[in-house]
C-alpha positions in Angstrom: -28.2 -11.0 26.9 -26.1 -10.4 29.7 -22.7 -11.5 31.0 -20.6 -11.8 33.9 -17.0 -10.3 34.1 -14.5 -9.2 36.7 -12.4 -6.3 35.9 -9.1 -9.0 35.5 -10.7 -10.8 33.2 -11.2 -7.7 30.9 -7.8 -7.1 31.2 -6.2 -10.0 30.4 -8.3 -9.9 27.5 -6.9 -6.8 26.7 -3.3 -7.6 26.9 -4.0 -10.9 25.0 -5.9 -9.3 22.0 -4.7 -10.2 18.8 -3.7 -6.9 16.7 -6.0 -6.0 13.3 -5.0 -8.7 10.6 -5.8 -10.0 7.4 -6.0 -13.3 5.7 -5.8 -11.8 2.3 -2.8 -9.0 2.9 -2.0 -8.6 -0.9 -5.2 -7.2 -1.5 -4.5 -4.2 1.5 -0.9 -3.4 0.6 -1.0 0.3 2.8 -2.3 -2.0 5.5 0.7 -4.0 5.4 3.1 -1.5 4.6 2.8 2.8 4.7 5.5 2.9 1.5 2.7 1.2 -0.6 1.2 4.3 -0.3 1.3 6.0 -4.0 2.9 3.3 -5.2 0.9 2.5 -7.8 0.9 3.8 -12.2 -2.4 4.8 -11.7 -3.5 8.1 -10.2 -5.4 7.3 -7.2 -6.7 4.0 -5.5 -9.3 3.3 -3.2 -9.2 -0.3 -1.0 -11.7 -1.6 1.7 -11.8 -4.8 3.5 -14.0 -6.8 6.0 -13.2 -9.7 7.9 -15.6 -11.6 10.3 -14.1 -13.8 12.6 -15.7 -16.7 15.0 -19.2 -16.1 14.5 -19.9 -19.5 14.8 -18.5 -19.1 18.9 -20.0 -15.9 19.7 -20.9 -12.2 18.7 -18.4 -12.3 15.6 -15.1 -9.6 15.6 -15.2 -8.0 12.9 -12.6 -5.8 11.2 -13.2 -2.8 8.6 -11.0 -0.9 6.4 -11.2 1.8 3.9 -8.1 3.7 2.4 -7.7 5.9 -0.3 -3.7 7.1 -1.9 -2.3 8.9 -4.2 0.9 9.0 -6.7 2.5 12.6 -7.0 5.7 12.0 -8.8 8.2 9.9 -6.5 6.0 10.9 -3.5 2.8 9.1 -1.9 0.5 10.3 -0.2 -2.8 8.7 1.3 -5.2 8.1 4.5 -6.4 4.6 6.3 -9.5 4.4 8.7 -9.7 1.0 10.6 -12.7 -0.2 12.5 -12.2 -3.4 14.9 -14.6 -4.8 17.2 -14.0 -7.7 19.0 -16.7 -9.7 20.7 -19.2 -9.5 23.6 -18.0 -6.9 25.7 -17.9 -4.2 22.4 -14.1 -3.8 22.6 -13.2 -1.5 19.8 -10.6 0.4 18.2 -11.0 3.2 16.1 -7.9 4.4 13.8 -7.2 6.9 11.5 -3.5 6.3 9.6 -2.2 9.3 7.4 0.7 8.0 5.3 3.1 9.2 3.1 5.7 7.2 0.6 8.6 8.4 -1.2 10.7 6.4 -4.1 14.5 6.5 -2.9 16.7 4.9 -5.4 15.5 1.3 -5.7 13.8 1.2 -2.7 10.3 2.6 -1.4 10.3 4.1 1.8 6.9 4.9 3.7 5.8 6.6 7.1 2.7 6.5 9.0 0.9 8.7 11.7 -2.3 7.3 13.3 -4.7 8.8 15.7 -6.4 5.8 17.7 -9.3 5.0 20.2 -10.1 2.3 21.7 -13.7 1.7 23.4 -14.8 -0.6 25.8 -18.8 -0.5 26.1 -19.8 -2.2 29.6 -23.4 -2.1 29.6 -24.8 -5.6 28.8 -21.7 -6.4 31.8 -22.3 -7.5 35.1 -19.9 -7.3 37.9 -19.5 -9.5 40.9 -19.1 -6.1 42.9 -21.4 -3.6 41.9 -19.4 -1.4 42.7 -17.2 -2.5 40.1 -16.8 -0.2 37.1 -14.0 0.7 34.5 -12.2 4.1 34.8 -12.6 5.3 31.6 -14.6 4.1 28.3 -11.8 5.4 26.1 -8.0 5.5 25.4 -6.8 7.4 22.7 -3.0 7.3 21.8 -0.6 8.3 19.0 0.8 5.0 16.6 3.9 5.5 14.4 5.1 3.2 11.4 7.3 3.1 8.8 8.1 0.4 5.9 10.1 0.0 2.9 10.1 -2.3 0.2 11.3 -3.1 -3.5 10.4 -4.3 -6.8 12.9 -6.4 -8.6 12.7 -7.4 -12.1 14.5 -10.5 -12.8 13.3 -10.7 -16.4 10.9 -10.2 -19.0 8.8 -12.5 -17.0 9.3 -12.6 -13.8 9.4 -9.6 -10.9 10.3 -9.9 -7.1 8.9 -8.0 -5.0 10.6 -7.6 -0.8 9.7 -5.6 1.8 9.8 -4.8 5.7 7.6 -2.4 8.2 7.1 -2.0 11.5 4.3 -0.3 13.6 3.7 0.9 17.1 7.6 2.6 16.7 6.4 5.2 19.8 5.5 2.0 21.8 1.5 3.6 22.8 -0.5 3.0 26.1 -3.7 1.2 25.7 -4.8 0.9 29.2 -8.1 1.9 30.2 -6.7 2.0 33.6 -3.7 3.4 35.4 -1.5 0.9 34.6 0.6 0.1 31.7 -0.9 -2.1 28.6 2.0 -1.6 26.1 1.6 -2.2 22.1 4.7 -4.3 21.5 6.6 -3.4 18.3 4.9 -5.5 15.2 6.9 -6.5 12.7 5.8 -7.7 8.9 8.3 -9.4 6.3 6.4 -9.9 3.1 7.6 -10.8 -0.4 5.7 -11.8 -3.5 7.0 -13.4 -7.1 5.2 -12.7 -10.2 6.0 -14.7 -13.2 4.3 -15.8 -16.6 3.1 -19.1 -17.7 2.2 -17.3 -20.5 0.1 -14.5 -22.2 -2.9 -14.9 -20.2 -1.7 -17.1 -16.7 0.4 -15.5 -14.2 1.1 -17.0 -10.9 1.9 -15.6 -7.6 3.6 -17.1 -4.6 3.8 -15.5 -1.4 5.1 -15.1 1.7 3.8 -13.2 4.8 5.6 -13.4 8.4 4.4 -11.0 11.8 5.5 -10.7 14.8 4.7 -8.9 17.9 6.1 -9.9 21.0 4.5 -13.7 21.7 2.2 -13.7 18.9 3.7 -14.9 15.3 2.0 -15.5 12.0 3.2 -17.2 9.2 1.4 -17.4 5.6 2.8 -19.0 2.6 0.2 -18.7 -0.3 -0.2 -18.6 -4.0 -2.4 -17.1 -6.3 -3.1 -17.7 -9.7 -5.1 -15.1 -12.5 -6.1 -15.9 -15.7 -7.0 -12.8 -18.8 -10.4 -13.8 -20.1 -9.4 -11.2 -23.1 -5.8 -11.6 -24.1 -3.3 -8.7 -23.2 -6.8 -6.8 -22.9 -7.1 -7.0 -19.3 -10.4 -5.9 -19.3 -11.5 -9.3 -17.3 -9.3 -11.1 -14.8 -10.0 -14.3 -12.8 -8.0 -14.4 -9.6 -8.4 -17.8 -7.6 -5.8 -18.2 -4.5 -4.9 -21.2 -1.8 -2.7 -19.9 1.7 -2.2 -21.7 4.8 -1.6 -19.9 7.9 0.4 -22.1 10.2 -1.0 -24.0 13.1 -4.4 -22.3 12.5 -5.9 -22.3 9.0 -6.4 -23.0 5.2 -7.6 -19.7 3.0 -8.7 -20.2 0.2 -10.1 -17.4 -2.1 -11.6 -16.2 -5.4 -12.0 -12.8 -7.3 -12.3 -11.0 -10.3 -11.1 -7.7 -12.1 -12.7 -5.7 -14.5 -11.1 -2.8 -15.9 -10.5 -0.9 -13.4 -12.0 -2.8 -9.9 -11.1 -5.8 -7.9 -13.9 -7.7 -5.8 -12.5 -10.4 -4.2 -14.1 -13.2 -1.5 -12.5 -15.6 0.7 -12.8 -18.1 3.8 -10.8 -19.4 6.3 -10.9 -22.7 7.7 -9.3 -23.7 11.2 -7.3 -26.6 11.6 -6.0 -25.6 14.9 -7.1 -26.8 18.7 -10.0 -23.8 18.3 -11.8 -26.1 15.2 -14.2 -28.0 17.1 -15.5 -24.8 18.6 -15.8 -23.0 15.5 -16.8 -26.1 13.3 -13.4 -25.8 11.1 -14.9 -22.0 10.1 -12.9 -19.7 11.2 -13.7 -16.6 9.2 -14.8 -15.0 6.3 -12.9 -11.3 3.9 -14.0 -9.8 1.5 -11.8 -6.9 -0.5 -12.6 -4.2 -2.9 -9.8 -1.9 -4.4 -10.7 0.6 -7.2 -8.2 2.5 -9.2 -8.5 5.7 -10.6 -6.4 6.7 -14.0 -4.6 9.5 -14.9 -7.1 12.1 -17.0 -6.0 12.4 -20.6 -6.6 14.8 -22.8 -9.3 13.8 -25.5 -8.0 14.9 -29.0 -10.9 16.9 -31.5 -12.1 14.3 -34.5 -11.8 16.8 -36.8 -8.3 17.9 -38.4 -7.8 21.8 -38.0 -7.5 23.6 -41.0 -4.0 25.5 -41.4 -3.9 29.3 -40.4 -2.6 30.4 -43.9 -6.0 28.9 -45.2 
């Protein structure tokens, strides 16, 4: 199929993008933050994501993440690769995020580097001139973050968790052209409370604000998980409702089993885009893997003394 564009109109698509998000953030915590990086008691984690957005209005943008960290004492290290396309014209960023955390007192403090590409495939475009074209097919750029946060323990039930980051600290180019697209600074506030109804229900209530320049997003949410196998853990049942405001409900479901999280959720428009997208507005779904820490198996045998 093909379309018809002006050079402007890419533009001011451009500058209007929306930056990578997710509707399910608690399930990509080095996404929202670099000093989640490490911060786990495991050894190592691995998380991936996929949203789909708007399929239901055209070719869908779709979002891809894959991360893997580390703990090493009070230090974090780890690594993010993001893949976003958005729509028709095969707008896409490529970014690669190497992070590192480090426990300062009561706070976590994290840092981020990231190498980044953006494409812009033109081929199934047609221009008004034809002697229209885009300067160049590619932008890479440097993309610098940093974030803290803390975990608060109020009681034997109940933990707080706070935190702050902000990306795009070297303020990179994007333009294709020679001219100026900016990233504005985007900021995240995020804080989660964990408390006990009892041995096997916990619930979760959350909050989730971003800004970057115009664009703001607030989520309130709550999750709820219920141990099929009491203080086992082996099996968990995670079932969550958010609202996004002005735009959308989330709802979402997922499960843990020892050691991996699988998790599915939609998200369903309420804003002036609804009757376009028939109240669909898009689809996640979220894996995160931990590894533990090896231990050292003991014989099942009992060694004989040496005076023996």
């Amino acid at each position: 199929m093909r379309y018809i564009a002006i050079i402007f109109c890419l533009l001011s698509t451009a500058l209007l993008a929306q930056d990578v998000h997710y509707s399910q953030w608690t399930k990509n915590p080095v996404f929202v933050s670099p000093s989640f990086t490490g911060s786990i008691t495991d050894k190592m984690r691995i998380t991936a994501q996929k949203r789909e957005q708007w399929a239901s209005v055209t070719i869908p943008f779709s979002t891809n993440s894959l991360s893997l960290d580390a703990a090493l004492g009070k230090n974090g290290v780890g690594g993010q690769l993001i893949f976003d396309q958005s729509g028709s014209s095969h707008l896409s960023l490529t970014q690669l995020n190497l992070q590192y955390s480090r426990a300062i007192s009561e706070w976590r403090l994290g840092f981020a580097l990231g190498f980044a590409q953006r494409k812009i495939d033109y081929t199934d475009l047609v221009f008004l001139d034809p002697n229209e074209s885009v300067v160049s097919l590619s932008k890479s750029y440097l993309d610098l973050g940093l974030g803290l946060h803390r975990e608060i323990q109020l009681d034997n039930f109940r933990e707080l968790q706070i935190g702050y980051s902000v990306f795009h600290l070297n303020s990179p180019n994007r333009s294709f052209l020679n001219q100026e697209d900016i990233l504005s600074f985007k900021h995240h506030f995020f804080s989660v409370l964990e408390f006990d109804l009892s041995d096997q229900v916990n619930v979760s209530p959350s909050l989730f604000f971003s800004n970057q320049g115009k664009q703001r997003e607030l989520l309130l949410g709550t999750e709820l998980s219920y141990e099929l196998n009491n203080n086992n853990q082996d099996l968990i049942l995670f079932g969550s409702a958010s609202y996004r405001v002005a735009d959308a409900f989330i709802f979402a479901l997922g499960t843990k089993y020892k050691q991996t999280f699988i998790g599915l959720n939609v998200d369903l428009n309420v804003s002036e885009f609804s009757p376009a997208t028939n109240n669909f507005g898009a689809w996640e779904i979220s894996f995160i893997h931990t590894i533990k820490h090896s231990t050292i198996s003991r014989p099942n045998y009992q060694a004989c003394p040496s005076f023996l």
